[in-house]
C-alpha positions as CSV (number, residue, x, y, z in Angstrom):
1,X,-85.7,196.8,98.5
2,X,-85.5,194.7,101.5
3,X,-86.6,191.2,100.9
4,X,-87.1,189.2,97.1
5,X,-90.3,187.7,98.1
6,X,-91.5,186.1,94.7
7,X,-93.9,188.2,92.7
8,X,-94.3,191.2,94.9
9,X,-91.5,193.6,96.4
10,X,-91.5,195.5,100.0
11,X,-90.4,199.3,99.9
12,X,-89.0,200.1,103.3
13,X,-89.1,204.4,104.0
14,X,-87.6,205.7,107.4
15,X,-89.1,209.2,106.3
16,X,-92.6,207.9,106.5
17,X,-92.7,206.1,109.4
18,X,-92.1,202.8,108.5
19,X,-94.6,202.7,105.8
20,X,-94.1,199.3,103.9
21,X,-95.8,199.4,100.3
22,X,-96.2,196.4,98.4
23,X,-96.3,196.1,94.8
24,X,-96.3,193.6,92.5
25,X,-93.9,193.2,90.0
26,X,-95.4,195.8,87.5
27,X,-94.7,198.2,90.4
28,X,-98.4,199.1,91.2
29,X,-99.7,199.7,94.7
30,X,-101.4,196.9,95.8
31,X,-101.7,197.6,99.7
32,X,-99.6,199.2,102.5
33,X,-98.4,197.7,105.5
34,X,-97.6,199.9,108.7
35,X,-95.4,198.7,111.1
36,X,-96.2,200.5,114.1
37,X,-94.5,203.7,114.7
38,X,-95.5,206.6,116.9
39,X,-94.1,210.1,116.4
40,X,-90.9,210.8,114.7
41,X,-88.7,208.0,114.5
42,X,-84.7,208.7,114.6
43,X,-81.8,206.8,114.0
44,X,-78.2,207.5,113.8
45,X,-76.7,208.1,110.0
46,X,-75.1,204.5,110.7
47,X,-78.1,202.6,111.2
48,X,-79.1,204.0,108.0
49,X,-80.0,200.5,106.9
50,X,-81.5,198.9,109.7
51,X,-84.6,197.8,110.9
52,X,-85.9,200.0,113.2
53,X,-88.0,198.2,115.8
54,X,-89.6,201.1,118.1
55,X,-90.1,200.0,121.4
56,X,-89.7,203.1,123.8
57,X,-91.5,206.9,122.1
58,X,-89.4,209.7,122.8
59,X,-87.0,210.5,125.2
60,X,-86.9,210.4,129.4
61,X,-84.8,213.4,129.9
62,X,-86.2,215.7,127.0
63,X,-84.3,218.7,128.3
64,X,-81.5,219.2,126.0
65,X,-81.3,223.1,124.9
66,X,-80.2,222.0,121.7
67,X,-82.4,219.4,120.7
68,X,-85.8,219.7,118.9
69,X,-86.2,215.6,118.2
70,X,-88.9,214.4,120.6
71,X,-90.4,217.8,121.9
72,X,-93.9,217.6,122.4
73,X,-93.8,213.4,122.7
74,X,-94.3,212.2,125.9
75,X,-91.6,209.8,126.7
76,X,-93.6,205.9,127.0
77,X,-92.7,202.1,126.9
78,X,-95.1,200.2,124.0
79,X,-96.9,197.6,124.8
80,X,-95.4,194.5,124.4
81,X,-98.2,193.4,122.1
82,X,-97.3,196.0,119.7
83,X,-93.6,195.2,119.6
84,X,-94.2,191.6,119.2
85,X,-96.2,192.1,116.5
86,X,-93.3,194.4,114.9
87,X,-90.8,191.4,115.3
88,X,-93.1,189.1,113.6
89,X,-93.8,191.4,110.5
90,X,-89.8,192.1,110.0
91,X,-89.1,188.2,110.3
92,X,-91.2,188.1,107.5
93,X,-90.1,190.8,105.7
94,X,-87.0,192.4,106.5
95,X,-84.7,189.1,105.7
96,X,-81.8,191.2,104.3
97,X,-81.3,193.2,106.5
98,X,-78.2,192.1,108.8
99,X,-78.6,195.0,111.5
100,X,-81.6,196.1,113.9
101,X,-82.1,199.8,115.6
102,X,-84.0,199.2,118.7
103,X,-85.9,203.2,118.6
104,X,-86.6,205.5,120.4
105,X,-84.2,207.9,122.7
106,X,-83.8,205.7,126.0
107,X,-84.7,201.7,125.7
108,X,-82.4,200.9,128.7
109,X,-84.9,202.5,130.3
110,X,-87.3,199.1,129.8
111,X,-87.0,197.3,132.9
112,X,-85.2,193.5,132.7
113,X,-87.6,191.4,132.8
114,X,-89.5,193.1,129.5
115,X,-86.0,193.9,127.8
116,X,-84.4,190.2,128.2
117,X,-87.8,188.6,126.2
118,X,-88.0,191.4,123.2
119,X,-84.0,190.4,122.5
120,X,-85.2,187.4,122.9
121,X,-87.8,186.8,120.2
122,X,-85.4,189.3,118.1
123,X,-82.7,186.5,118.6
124,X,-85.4,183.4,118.0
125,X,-87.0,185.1,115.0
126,X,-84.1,187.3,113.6
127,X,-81.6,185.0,113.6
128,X,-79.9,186.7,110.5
129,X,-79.8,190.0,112.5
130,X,-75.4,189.9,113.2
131,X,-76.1,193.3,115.6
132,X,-78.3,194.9,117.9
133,X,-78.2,198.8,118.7
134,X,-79.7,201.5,120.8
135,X,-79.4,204.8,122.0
136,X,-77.8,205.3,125.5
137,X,-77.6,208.2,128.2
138,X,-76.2,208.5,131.6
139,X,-79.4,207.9,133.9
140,X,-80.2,204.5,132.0
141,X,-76.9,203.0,131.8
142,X,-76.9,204.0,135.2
143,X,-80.2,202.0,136.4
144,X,-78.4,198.7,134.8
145,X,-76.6,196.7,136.8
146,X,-72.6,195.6,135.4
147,X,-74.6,191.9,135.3
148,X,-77.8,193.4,133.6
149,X,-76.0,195.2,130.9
150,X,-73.7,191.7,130.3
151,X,-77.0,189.8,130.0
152,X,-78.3,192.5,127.3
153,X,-74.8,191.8,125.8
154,X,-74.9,188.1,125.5
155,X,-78.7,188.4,124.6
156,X,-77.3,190.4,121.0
157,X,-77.6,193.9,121.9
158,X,-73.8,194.9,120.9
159,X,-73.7,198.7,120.6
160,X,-74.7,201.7,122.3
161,X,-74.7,205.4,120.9
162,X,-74.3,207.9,123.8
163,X,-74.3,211.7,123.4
164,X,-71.7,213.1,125.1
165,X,-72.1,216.9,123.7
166,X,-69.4,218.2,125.8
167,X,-66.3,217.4,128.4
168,X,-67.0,220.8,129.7
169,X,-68.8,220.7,133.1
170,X,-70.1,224.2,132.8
171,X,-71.0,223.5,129.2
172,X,-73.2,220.6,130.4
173,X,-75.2,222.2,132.9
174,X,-75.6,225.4,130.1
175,X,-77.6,222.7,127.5
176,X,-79.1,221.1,130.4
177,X,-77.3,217.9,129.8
178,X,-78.6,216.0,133.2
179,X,-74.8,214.9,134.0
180,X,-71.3,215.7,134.4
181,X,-68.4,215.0,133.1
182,X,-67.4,212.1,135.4
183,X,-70.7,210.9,135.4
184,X,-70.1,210.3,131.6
185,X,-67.0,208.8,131.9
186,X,-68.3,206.4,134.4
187,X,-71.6,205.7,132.6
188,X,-69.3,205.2,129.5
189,X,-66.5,202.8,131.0
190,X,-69.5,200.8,132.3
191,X,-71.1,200.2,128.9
192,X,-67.8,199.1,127.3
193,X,-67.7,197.1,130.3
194,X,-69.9,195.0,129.3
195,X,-68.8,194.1,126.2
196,X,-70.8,196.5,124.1
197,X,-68.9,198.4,121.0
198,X,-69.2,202.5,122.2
199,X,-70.2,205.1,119.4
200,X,-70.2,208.7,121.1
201,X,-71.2,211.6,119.9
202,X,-70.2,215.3,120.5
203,X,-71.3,219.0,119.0
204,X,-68.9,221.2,118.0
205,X,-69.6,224.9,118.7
206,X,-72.3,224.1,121.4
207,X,-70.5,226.1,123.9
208,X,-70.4,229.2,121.8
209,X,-67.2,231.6,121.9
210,X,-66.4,232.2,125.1
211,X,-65.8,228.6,126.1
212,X,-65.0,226.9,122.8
213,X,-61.2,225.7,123.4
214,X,-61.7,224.7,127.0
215,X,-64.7,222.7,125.5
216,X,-62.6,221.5,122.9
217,X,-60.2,220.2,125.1
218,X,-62.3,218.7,128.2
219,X,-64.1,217.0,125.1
220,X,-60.9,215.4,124.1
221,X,-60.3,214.9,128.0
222,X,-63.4,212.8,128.3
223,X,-63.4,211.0,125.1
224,X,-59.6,209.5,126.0
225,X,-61.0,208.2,129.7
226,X,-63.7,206.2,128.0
227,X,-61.5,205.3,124.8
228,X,-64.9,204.6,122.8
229,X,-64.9,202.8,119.3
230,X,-66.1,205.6,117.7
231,X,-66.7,209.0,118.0
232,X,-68.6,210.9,115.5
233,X,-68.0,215.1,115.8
234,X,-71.2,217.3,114.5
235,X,-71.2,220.9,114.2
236,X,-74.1,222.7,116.1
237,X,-77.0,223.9,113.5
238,X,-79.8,225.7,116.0
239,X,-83.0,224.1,115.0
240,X,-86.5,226.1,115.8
241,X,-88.4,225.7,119.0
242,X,-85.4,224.9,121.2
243,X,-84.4,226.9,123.8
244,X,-81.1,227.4,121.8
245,X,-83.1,228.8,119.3
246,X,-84.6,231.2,121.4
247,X,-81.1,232.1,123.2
248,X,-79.7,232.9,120.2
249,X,-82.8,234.5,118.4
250,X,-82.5,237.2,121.7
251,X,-78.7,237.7,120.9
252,X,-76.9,235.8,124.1
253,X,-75.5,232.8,122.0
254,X,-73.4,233.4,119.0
255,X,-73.2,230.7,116.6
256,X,-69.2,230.0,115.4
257,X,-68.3,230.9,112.2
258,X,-66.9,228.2,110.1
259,X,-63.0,229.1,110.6
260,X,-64.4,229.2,114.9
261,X,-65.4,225.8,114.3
262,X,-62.5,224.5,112.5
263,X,-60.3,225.5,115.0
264,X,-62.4,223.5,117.8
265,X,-62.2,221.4,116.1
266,X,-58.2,220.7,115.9
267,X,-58.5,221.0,119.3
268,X,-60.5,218.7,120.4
269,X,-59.1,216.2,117.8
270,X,-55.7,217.2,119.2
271,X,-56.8,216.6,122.9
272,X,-58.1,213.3,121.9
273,X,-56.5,209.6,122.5
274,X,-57.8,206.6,121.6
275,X,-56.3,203.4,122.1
276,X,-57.8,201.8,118.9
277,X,-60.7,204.3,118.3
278,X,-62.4,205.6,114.6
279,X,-62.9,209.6,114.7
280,X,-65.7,210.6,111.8
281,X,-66.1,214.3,111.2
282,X,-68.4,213.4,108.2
283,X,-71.5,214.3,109.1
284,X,-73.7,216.7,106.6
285,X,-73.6,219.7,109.4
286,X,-69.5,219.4,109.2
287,X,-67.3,221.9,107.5
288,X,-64.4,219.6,106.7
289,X,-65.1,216.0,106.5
290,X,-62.9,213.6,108.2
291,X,-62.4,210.1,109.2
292,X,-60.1,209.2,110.9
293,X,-58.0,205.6,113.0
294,X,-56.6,206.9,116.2
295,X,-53.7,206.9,117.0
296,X,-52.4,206.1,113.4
297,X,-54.1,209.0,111.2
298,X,-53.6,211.8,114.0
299,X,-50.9,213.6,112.3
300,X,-51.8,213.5,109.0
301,X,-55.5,214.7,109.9
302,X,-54.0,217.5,111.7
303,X,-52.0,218.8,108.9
304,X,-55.2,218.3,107.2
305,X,-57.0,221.0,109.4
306,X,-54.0,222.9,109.5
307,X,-54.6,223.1,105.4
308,X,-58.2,223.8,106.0
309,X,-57.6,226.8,108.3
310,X,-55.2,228.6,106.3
311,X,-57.1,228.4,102.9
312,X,-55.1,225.9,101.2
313,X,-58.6,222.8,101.5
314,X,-61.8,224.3,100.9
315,X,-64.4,223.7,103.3
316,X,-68.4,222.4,102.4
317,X,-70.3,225.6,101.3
318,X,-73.3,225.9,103.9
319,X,-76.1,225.4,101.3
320,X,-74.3,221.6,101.5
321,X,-74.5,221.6,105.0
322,X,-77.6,219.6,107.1
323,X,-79.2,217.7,109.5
């Protein structure tokens, strides 16, 4: 339930594309509402709750080995029509909802002058919306300038989620990342720069065997440069029709088992230094769900693993474990 509109209620669904159904108060459908949506629409586990205002489809770099989300979209800016129109609908009828997700894989992307008005008439029309988010890579942070990105900033946009994947330089040019590692730490510095909270994520296992602890620690190498908010760890689950997929399928990756990954894991927790940061391992592909404040919880967390990898904690059976 998002709004208490007298007489008639608003169901909000993420899974179906931002369908909007209302009923009346006996619960009967009386009419759907679509806000419009193109494609599959993704959102970090965070943003669970927010509205999700599409105003990019799919993603500019694409080329991830690992990643199935926007293959087969054509990466596009909507027409400013559309997205208005969006804005208008959840001032209407997304009132309780205090967060916004602007969707879909690379908004900075958007040149200026179209971005600034769209945060705009979310500010004007939203003003109950406390925080604005997006998704974030490398090349678009990088087309921003410092002044740009502090505009966006004073404008309401207040966090970015990057995927960093890997510290590894080798590991990044094996999944195709499109940058380096000091490309991410620059691209990083530059968002926090600005004023903008920093939530980065990185995939356990997605270096395979042969390179897992060097990934583990180069991870923790880069993550302690940028000194992000928060850092969410996932662990690698191959999804079809990726060239992952098709690497392992023909037997040149191996997929860690779940001990493998727990011991990355410490690792790269170990190899990480955060000045004030949260660390969340508690995501439904992890093993061992964690959460912790760096540098406060370090040692206990560690002993934690430590408890995991000898037998004494269990570990999430895989039929738990998802996407």
């Amino acid at each position: 339930m998002i709004t208490s509109i007298p007489e008639i209620s608003w169901e909000y669904s993420c899974e179906l594309a931002g369908a909007y159904t209302l009923k009346d108060i006996a619960g009967t459908d009386i009419g759907r509402w679509i806000m419009h949506y193109e494609g599959n629409v993704f959102r970090p586990p965070s943003e669970a709750n927010s509205i999700l205002l599409q105003v990019t489809c799919g993603c500019s770099h694409n080329k991830c080995t690992f990643c199935g989300m926007y293959k087969g979209t054509r990466f596009s800016l909507k027409d400013d029509s559309v997205i208005f129109s969006d804005i208008d609908f959840a001032a209407h009828h997304c009132r309780n909802q205090p967060r916004l997700f602007l969707c879909d894989g690379d908004v900075l992307n958007i040149p200026q002058k179209r971005l600034v008005p769209i945060l705009k008439a979310i500010k004007e029309k939203l003003p109950w919306v406390r925080r604005v988010a997006t998704y974030a890579n490398t090349k678009s942070i990088f087309r921003k300038t410092p002044e740009q990105l502090r505009e966006l900033y004073d404008l309401g946009l207040t966090m970015a989620y990057m995927g960093l994947e890997s510290g590894d330089d080798v590991t990044l040019k094996a999944i195709n990342k499109g940058a380096d590692s000091e490309r991410m730490i620059e691209m990083g510095r530059k968002i926090r720069a600005a004023g903008m909270k920093l939530s980065i994520t990185v995939l356990l296992g997605v270096a395979g065997p042969e390179r897992s602890q060097i990934h583990a620690r180069e991870t923790g190498r880069v993550l302690s440069a940028i000194d992000p908010e928060y850092v969410g760890a996932l662990t690698l689950m191959i999804t079809p029709n990726t060239p992952l997929y098709e690497e392992h399928q023909a037997g040149r990756f191996r997929l860690l088992e779940p001990l493998e990954m727990l011991t990355e894991l410490r690792e790269l927790f170990a190899a990480t230094n955060l000045s004030r940061g949260l660390f969340h391992a508690n995501h439904a592909s992890n093993y061992l769900p964690i959460k912790a404040r760096l540098p406060r919880d370090k040692e206990a967390i560690l002993s934690l693993i430590d408890s995991a990898l000898r037998g004494d904690t269990a570990l999430k059976p895989e039929y738990m474990r998802g996407l």
